[in-house]
C-alpha positions in Angstrom: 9.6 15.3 7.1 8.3 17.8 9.7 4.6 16.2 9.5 6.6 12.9 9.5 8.4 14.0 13.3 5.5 15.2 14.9 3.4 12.6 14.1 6.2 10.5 16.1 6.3 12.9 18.8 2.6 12.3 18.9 3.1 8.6 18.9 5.3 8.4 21.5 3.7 10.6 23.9 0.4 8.2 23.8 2.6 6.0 24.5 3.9 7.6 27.4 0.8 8.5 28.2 -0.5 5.7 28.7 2.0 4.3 30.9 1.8 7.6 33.5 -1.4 8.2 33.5 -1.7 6.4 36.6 2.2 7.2 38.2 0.7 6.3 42.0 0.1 3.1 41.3 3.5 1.7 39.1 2.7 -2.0 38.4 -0.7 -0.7 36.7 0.9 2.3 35.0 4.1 -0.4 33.5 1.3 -2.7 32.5 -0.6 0.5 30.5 2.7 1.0 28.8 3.1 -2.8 27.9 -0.3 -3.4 26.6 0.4 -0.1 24.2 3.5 -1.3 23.6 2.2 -4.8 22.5 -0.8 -3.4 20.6 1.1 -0.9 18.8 3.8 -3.8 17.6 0.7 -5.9 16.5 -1.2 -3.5 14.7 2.3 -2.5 12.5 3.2 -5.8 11.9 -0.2 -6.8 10.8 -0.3 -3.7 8.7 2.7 -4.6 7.1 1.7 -7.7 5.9 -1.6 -8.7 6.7 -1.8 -12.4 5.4 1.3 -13.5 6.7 0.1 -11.5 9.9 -3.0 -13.0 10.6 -1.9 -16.4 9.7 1.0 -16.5 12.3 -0.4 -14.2 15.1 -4.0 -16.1 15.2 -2.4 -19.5 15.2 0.1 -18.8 17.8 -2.7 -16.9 20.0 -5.0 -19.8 19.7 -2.6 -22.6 20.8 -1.5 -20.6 23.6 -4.9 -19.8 25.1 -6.2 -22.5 26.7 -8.8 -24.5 25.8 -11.9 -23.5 27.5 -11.1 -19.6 26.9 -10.5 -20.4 22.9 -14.4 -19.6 22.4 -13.7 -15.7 23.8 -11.2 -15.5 21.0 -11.6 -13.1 18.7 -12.8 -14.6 15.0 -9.7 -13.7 13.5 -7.8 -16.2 15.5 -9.8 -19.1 15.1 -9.0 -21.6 12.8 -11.5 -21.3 10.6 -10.3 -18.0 10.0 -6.4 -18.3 9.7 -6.8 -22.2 8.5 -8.4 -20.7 4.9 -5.8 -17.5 4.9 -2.5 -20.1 5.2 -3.9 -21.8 2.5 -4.5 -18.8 0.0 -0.7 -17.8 1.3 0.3 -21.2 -0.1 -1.4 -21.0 -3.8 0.2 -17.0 -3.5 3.7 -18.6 -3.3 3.1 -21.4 -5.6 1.7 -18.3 -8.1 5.1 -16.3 -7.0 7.6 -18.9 -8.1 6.4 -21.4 -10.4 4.0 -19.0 -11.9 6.6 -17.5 -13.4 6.8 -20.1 -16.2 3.1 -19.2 -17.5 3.5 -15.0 -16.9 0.2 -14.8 -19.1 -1.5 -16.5 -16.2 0.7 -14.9 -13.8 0.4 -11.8 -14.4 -3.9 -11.7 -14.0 -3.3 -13.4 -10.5 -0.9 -10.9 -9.7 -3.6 -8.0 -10.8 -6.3 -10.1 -8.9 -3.8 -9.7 -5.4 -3.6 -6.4 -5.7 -6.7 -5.5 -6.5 -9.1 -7.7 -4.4 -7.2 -9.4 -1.9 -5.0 -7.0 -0.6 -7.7 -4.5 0.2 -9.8 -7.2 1.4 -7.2 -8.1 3.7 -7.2 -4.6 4.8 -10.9 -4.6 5.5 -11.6 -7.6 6.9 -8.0 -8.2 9.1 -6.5 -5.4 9.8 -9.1 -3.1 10.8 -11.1 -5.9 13.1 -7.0 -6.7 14.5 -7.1 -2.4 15.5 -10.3 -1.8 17.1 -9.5 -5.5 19.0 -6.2 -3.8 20.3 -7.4 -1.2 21.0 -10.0 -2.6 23.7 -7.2 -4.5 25.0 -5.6 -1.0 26.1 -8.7 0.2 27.1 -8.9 -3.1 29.0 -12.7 -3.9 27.3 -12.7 -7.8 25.9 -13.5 -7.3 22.9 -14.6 -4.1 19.9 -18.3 -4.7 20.5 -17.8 -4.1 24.5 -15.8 -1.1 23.6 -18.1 0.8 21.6 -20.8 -0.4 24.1 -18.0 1.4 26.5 -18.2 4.7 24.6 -21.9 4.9 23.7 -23.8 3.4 26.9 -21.7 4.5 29.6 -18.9 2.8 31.7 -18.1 -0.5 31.7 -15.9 -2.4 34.6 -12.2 -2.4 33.1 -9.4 -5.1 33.9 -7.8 -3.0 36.7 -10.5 -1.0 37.8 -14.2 0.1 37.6 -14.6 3.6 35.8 -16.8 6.4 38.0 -19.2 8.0 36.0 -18.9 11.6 34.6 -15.7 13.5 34.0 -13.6 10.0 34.2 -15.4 8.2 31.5 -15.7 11.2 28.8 -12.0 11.3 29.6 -11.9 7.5 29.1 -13.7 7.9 25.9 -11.7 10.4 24.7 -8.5 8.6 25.3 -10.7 5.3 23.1 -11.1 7.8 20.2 -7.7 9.0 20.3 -5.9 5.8 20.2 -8.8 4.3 17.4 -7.8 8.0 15.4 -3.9 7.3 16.0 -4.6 3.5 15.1 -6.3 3.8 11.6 -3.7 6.7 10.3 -0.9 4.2 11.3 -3.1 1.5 9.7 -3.4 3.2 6.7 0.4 4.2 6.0 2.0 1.1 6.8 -0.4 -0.6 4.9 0.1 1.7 2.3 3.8 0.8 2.2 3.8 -3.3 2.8 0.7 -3.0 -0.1 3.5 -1.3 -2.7 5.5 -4.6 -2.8 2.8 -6.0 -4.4 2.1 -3.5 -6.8 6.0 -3.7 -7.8 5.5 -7.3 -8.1 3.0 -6.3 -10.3 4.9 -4.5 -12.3 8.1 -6.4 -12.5 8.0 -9.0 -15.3 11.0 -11.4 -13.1 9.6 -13.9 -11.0 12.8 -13.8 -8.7 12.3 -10.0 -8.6 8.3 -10.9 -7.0 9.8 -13.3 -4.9 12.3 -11.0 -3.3 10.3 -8.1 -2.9 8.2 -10.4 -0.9 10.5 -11.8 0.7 12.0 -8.8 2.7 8.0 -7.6 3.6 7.9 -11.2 5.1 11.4 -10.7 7.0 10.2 -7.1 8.3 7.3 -9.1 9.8 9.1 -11.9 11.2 11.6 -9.3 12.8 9.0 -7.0 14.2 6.9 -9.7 16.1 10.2 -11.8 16.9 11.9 -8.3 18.7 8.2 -7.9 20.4 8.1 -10.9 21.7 11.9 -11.0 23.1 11.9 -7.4 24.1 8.8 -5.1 24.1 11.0 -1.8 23.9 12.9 -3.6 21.1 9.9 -4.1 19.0 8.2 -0.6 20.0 11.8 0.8 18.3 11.6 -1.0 15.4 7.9 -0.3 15.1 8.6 3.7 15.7 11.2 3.2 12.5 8.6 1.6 10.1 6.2 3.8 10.9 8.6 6.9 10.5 9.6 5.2 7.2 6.4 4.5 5.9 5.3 8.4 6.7 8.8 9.5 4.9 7.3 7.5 1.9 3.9 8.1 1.6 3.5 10.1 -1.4 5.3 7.9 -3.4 3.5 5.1 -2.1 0.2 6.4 -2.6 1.0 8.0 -6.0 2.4 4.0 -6.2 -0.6 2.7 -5.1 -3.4 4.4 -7.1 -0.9 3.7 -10.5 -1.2 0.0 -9.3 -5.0 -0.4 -8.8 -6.0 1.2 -11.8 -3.0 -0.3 -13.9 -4.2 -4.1 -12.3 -7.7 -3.5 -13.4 -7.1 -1.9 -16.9 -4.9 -5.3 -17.6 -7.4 -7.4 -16.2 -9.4 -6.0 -18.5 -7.1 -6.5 -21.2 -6.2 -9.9 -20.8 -9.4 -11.6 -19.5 -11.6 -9.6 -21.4 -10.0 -8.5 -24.3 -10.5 -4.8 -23.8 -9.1 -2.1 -26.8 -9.7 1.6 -25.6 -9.6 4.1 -28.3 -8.0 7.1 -27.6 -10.3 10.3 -29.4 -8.6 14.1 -29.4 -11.6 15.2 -27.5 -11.3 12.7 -24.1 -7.5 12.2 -24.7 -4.7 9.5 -24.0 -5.1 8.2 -19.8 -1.4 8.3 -18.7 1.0 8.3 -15.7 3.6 10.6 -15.8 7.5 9.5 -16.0 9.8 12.2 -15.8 7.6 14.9 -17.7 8.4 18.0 -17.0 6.6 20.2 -14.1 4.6 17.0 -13.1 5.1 15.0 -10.1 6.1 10.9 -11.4 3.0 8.7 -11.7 0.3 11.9 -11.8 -2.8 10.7 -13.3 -4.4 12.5 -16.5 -4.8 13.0 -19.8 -2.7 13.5 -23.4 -4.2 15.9 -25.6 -3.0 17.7 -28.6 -3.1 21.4 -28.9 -4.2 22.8 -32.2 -0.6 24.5 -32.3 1.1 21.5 -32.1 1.7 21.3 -28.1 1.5 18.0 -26.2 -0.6 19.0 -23.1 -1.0 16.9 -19.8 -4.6 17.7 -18.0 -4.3 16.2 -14.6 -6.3 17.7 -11.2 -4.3 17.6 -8.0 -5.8 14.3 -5.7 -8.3 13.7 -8.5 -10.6 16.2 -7.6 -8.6 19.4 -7.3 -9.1 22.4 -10.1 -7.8 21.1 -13.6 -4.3 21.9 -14.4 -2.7 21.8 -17.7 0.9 21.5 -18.2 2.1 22.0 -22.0 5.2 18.9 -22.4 6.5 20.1 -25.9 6.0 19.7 -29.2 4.0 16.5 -30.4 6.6 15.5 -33.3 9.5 15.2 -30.5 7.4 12.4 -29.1 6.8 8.6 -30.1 4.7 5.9 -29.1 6.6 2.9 -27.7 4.6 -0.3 -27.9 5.5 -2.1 -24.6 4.9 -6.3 -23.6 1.8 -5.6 -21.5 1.0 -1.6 -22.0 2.9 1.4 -24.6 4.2 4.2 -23.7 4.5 8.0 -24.9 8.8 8.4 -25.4 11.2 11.0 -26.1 14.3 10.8 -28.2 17.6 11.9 -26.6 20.8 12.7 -28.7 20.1 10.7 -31.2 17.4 8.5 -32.8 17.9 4.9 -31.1 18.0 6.7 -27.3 15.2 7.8 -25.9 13.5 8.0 -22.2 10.4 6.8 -21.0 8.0 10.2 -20.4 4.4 8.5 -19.8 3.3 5.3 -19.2 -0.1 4.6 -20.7 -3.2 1.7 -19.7 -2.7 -1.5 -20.7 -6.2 -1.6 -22.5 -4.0 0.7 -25.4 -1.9 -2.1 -26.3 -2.4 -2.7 -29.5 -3.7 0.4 -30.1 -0.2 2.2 -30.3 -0.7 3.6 -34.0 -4.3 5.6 -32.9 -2.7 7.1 -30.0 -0.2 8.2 -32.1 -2.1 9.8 -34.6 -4.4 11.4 -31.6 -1.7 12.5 -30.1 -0.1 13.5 -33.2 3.6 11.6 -32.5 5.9 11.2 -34.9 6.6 7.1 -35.1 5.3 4.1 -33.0 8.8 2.4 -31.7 8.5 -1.4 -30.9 10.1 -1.5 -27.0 9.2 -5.0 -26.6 12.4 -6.4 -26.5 14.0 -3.8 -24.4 12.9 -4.7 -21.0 15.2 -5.7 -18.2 16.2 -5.7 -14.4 17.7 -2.2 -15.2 14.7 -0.9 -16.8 12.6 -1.7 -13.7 15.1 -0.5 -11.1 15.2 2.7 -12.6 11.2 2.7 -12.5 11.2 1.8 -8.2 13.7 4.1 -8.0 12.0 7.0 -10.3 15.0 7.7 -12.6 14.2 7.2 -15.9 16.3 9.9 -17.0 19.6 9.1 -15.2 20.8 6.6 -18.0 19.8 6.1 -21.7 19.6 2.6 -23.7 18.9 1.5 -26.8 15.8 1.2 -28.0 
């Protein structure tokens, strides 16, 4: 929370910034504060949801720019740019609702979104829409003039013509700290609008992926529709995503990285028919649930200890010191074999409750009984039928433990 309000107080005081740093002259200095205003509400929206943003913002950008200045217009607001991404946001929402009827089809286009296109989108939208805004502010046409800007030496700006010397290093400085600034916000908001689909992943309702989609989608419309109407309205609502989106990113990228490698390890189950067999030397690949003295979703291996111990091997960010974490004894554990991927559960009170302690790959299902003699369990439980809207609120909402159910 306190990296999350400096970071604001950061953010706002570019903004501010920018809008002072020339105080004699007040029609430039309200204009500075506009165009950061502007590029900071496109940038988050984009962010947010970068289809949907590109799609909209380059459409209404190149029917609003007259027509012998189209051919200055960035390529991600042509139409053959935005023409092909409307079209892959149609076959998305054809995929979101009536996909739903075929979930083994579904379900690898879903994996295929997250994987590919969404980091794609990331790449090839909203990093060029960034550096674009931020020559705006810094009042270059377009990125290439920018870093021509910063490497070659001034460059005549909308306003004003830059001396040499002190005035342009400062001038490049202020470029690098709005590109720095830029790419973290990038990054976390992206983070956050990129979790939806991973959800929609995960949940096995069609009207769940449709609504979780649906409110990214309204969080875009309302962003660029308070920008447009009032530019301190939209730089408001953009301070509270982006305050939101720092609040939440450990859970989203914990989130995240549980998504990628869970999309790919079912891709490689369904489409390719995958089986990985677990060994007592390597160990069982897991997520942590609610195991004990582990952060949820923590990537590692299941191991068996010689003295009957269930031990979780995990190293903090992937490439941190190993850590090994003993979860009890491997007879108070079962294997649950799940619809698209098993799990490691653990009894409570009584023999048909239990709660859900690690989620493993998909490429173990139908594997479930040599996990559980690596692992040295005590049964393999069939969950298949168990699954339900409750099942997967308590998963977003990380509180497997809070209720119990039947097995």
């Amino acid at each position: 929370m306190s990296r999350c309000m400096l970071f604001s107080v950061l953010l706002i005081g570019i903004v501010v910034f920018a809008s002072a740093q020339t105080a004699d002259e007040s029609a430039q200095a309200l204009k500075g504060g506009e165009s950061v205003t502007n590029a900071l509400a496109t940038v988050t929206s984009t962010a947010i949801s970068p289809l949907v943003g590109v799609s909209v913002m380059g459409a209404w950008h190149y029917f609003r720019t007259p027509g012998e200045r189209r051919a200055r217009l960035p390529f991600f607001d042509r139409p053959y740019f935005w023409v092909p991404t409307m079209v892959l946001l149609a076959l998305i929402f054809v995929k979101d609702t009536f996909g739903g009827f075929a979930p083994m089809i579904k379900k690898p286009l879903d994996a295929i979104e997250v994987l590919f296109v969404n980091h794609a989108s990331l790449v090839l939208i909203v990093f060029p829409v960034l550096l674009h805004q931020v020559a705006r502010v810094m009042g270059v046409s377009s990125w290439r003039g920018l870093f021509t800007h910063m490497l070659d030496g001034p460059v005549v700006y909308a306003a004003a013509a830059q001396a040499p010397g002190f005035q342009h290093a400062f001038s490049v400085a202020t470029a690098l700290l709005y590109t720095a600034v830029g790419f973290v916000i990038v990054g976390v908001v992206w983070l956050l609008g990129h979790c939806f689909d991973v959800l929609a992943l995960l949940s096995p309702f069609p009207f769940v992926d449709f609504i979780l989609k649906a409110i990214r989608t309204v969080v875009f419309a309302v962003l660029l529709g308070a920008s447009i109407i009032n530019p301190h309205l939209g730089l408001a609502l953009c301070l509270i995503v982006i305050i939101v989106s720092f609040m939440l990113f450990g859970w989203a990228l914990r989130l995240s990285f549980f998504g990628s490698l869970f999309a790919w390890s079912m891709l490689e189950m369904l489409l390719l028919d995958v089986k990985e067999r677990p060994s007592r030397e390597a160990g069982v690949r897991a997520f942590s649930a609610v195991a004990k003295n582990v952060k949820r979703r923590t990537y590692g291996r299941l191991t068996s200890h010689p003295d009957g111990s269930l031990i979780f091997r995990y190293r903090r960010l992937l490439v941190g010191p190993e850590r090994a974490v003993a979860i009890g004894r491997t007879s108070s554990f079962s294997v649950g074999r799940g619809i698209f991927h098993p799990t490691l559960v653990e009894p409570i009170g009584s023999a048909d409750k239990h709660r859900v302690v690690f989620r493993l790959l998909p490429t173990y299902r139908g594997m479930e009984e040599e996990v559980r003699a690596c692992l040295d369990c005590a049964a393999v439980e069939d969950l298949r039928w168990r699954k339900g809207l409750r099942s997967f609120w308590r998963f977003v909402t990380e509180n497997d433990s809070a209720t119990t159910e039947k097995a």
